[in-house]
C-alpha positions in Angstrom: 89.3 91.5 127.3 90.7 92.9 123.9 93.3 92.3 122.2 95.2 95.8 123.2 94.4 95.4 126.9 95.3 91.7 126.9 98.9 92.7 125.6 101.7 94.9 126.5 105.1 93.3 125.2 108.4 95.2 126.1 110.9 95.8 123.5 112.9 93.8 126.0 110.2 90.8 126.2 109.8 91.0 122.2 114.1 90.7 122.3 114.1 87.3 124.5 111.5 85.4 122.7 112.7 86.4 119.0 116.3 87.2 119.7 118.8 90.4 119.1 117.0 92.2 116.6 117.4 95.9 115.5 115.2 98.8 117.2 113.1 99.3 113.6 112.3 95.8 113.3 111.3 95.8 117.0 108.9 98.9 117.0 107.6 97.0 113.2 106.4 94.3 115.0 105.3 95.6 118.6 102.5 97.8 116.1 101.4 94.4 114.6 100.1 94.4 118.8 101.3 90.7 118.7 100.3 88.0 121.1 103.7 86.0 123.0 101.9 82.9 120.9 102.4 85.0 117.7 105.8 85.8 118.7 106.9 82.4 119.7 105.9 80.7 116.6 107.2 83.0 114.4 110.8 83.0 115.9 110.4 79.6 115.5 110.1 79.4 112.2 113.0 82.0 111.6 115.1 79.6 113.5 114.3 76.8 110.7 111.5 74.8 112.5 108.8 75.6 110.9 108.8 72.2 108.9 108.7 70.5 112.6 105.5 73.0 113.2 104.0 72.5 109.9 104.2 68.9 110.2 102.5 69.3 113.6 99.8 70.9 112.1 101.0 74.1 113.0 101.3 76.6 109.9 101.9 80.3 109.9 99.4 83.0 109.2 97.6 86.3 110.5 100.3 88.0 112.6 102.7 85.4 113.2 103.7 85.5 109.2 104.1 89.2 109.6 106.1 89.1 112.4 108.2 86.3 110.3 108.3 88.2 107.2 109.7 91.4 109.3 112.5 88.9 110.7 113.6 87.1 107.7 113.5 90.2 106.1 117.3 90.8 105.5 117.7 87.2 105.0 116.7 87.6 101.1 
């Protein structure tokens, strides 16, 4: 199974795993065609855990980052 068929994420599903975000920032990420692992991690990092995950062995890359980097975006 690909990628594409193995996915299709709501706005809605995308909005409970990384929280209230605006409609731009939620179309930006749903065309990175992420996975809910990439999603996960990456809201967990926005939430300040990611020295927990790093520790664990855990580091962000490939799509998680980008989905990171599209929700800290405003935080600069």
């Amino acid at each position: 199974m690909s990628r594409e068929q193995a996915l299709l994420i709501s706005p809605a599903e995308l909005k409970a795993i990384v929280g209230d975000i605006d409609d731009a920032k939620v179309i930006e990420i749903l065309e990175l065609k992420p996975t809910y692992a990439d999603l996960e991690l990456a809201a967990a990092w926005a939430t300040g855990n990611g020295d927990v995950l790093a520790k664990e062995g855990r580091p962000i890359a490939g799509t998680a980052a980008a989905i990171l980097e599209i929700l800290t975006a405003d935080d600069e």
